[in-house]
N, C-alpha and C positions, 0 to 999 in steps of 0.2 A: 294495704291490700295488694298491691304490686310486687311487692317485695317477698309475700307472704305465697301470691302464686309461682312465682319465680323460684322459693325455696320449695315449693314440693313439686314443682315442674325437674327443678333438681337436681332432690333425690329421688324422681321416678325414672329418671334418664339412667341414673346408677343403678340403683334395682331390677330393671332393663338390662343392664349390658353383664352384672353379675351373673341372673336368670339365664344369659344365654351363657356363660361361660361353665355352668352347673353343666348343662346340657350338650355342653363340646364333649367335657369329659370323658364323656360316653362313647364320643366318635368312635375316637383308636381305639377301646375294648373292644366296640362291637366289630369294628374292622379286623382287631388280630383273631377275633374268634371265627370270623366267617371264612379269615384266610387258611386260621389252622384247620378248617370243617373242609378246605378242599376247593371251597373260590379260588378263582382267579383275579388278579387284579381287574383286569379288564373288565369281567362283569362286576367287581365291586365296585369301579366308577361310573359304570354306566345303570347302574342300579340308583348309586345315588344322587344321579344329575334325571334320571325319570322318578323316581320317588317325592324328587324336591318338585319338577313340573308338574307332576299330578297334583299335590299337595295345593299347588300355588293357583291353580284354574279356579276352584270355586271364589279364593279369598279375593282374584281378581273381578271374579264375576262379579261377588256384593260388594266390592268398593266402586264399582259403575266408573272404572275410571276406561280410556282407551287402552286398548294392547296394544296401538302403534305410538312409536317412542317419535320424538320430533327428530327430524335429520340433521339436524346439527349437532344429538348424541349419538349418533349412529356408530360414529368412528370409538367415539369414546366407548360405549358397551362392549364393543367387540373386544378392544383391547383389554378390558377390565376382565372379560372373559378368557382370553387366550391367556393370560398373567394369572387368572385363576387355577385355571389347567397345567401351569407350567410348575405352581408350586407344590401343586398334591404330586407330579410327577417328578419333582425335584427334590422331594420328602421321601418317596418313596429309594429312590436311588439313591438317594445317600446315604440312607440305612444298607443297603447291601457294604458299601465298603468303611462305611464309621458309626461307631457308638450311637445307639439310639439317643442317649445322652446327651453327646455332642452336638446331636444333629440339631435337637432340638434346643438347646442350650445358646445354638447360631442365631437361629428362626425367633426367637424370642426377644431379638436383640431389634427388634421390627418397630418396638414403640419410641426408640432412640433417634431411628431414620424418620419415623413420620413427623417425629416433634422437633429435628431439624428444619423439614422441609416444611413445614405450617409454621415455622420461625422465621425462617428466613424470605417466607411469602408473604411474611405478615397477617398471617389467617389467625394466629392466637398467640396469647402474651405470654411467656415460660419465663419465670423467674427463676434467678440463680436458686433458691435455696430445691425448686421443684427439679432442678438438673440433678441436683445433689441428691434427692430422693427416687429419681429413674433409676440411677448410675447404682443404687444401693439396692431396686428391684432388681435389677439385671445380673447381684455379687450374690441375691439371696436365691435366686432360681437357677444360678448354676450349681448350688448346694442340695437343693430340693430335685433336679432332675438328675443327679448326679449319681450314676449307675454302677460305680466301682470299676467301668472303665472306659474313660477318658481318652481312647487313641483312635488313632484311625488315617489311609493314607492321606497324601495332599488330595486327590482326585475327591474322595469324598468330604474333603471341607472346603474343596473350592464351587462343589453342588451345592453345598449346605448353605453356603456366602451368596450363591445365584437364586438359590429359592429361598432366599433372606430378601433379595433384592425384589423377586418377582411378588412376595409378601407384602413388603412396602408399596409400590409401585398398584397391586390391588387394593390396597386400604385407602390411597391418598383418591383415587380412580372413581374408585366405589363410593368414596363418601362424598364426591361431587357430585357422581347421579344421584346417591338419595337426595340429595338436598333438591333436583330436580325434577326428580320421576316419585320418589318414597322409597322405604323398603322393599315392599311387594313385589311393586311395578318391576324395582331394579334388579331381585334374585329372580323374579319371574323370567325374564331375558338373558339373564344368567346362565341360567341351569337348560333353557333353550335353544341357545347358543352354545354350551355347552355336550349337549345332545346332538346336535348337527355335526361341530367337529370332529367328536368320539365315532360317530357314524363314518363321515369320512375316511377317518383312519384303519377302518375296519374293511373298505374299498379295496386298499393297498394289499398287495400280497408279502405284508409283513411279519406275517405265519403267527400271532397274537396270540396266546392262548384263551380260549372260552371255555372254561371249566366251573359247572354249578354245585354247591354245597351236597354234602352226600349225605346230611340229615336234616330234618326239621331246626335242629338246634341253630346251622348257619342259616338257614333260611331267615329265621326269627332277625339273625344275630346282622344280616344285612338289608333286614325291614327298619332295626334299631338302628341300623348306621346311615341309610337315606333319611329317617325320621326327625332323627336329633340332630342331626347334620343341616338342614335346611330352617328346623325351628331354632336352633340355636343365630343360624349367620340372619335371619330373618329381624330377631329380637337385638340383635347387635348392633345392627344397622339402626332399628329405630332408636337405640339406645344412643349409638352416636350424632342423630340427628340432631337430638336434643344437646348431650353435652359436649359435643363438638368431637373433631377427631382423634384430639391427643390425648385429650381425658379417656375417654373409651377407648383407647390401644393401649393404656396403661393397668386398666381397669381387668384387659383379657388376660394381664400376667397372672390370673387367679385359675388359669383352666390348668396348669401343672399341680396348683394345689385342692383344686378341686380333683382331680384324677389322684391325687397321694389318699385322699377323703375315702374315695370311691375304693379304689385298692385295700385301703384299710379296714373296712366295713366289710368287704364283702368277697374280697380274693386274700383273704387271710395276711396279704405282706406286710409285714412293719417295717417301719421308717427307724434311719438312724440318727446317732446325736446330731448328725452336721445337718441329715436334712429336716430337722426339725427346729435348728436353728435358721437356718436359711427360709423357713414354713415362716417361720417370726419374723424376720427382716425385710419380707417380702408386704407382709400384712400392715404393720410398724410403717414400710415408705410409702404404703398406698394409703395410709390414713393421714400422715403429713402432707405427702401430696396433697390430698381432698382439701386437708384443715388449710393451708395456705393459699389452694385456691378460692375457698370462702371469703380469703380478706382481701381480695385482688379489687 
């Protein structure tokens, strides 16, 4: 009977953190299209750090739990939040001077760093053969994001390496307040703390541009991007709760191939031979991975 809820406690954790990775997908479309419609970044993130707070008020209300976090996380939230902020702005930037490709090709390289450091903490057990099945996620989504070009200067992949590190650095973070606060609790403070910063920044006479969508279409397209943006890292988190961190950061290497899906279906592009092998290789080490971890 134990054993039996344990296997669908599971695969409910995975089907969780898949479910959010469907709905990452969508981020960056609905982001490029709200940027081509004439947003600004600035209100693109501060759109989706008030879209994630609104969202999150009722869910807080009927979980009856407190909105004061205990002071001994205090330090921790904060940080988890500024490291939040520092990678969508380190994403951002390092696309101006390298391959979309590349950047994210970097960024991806995030479930290598956390399953070091949940190794070397002793927080979870990684067998040789499950390194061997990272190391072969990480050879098949540089195939799968891989954009026909590959360059870019050192300044933009030394951004791409720091919002690689600010990536890690919020997953290991984050997944210790959920385990203390929940999912809720902990994007709720998130995206709150998040909104106070953004605010601040806007204090400064750093001439920021504030520019709103020039048609209903961005409008739409930066409702989608606070929407799925918040339910997606919302269901992640509880996903990770469940199957621990390293499993769910591995599990996220599926939001490139869910975004190739999306692309496919419904923005006409097709995929090439490489990345539809690399689409294979990628699928192939996450199901070894899992099958290995079954027999741990």
């Amino acid at each position: 009977m134990f054993n039996r809820f344990k296997n669908f406690r599971d695969i409910s954790g995975i089907l969780i953190v898949l479910l959010s990775s469907l709905f990452f997908a969508i981020v960056p479309n609905a982001a490029k299209l709200a940027l081509d419609d004439g947003s600004s970044l600035m209100i693109l993130l501060l759109s989706r750090y008030l879209i994630g707070f609104i969202f999150l008020i009722p869910l807080m209300f009927f979980s009856r739990k407190s909105i004061l976090i205990p002071k001994e996380l205090t330090f921790v939230t904060f940080l988890s939040c500024i490291f939040s902020i520092l990678l969508v702005a380190a994403t951002y930037s390092a696309v101006k001077f390298t391959s979309v490709g590349l950047v994210f090709l970097i960024l991806y390289l995030f479930p290598i760093g956390v399953a070091l450091i949940s190794y070397f903490r002793g927080k979870e057990k990684i067998t040789f053969f499950q390194w061997i099945c990272i190391i072969f996620i990480s050879l098949g989504l540089s195939s799968v994001v891989f954009d026909g070009v590959f360059n870019g200067n050192l300044l933009g992949i030394v951004i791409s390496f720091a919002g690689l590190f600010c990536f890690i650095i919020f997953i290991i973070l984050s997944g210790y307040l959920v385990s203390q606060l929940g999912s809720i609790r902990m994007n709720f403070h998130n995206n709150f703390l998040g909104l106070i910063f953004l605010g601040m920044i806007l204090m400064f006479p750093f001439n920021i541009p504030m520019e709103l969508p020039n048609s209903n279409l961005g409008w739409f397209a930066i409702s989608a991007n606070g929407i799925f943006y918040i339910v997606s890292w919302v269901l992640f988190f509880e996903g990770l709760r469940i199957i621990g961190v390293t499993r769910a950061s591995v599990l996220t290497t599926t939001d490139p191939l869910f975004a190739a899906i999306i692309a496919l279906l419904f923005l006409n592009q097709n995929l090439t031979i490489i990345q539809w092998v690399g689409f294979t290789i990628v699928i192939l080490s996450i199901y070894f991975f899992e099958r290995h971890k079954s027999k741990l």
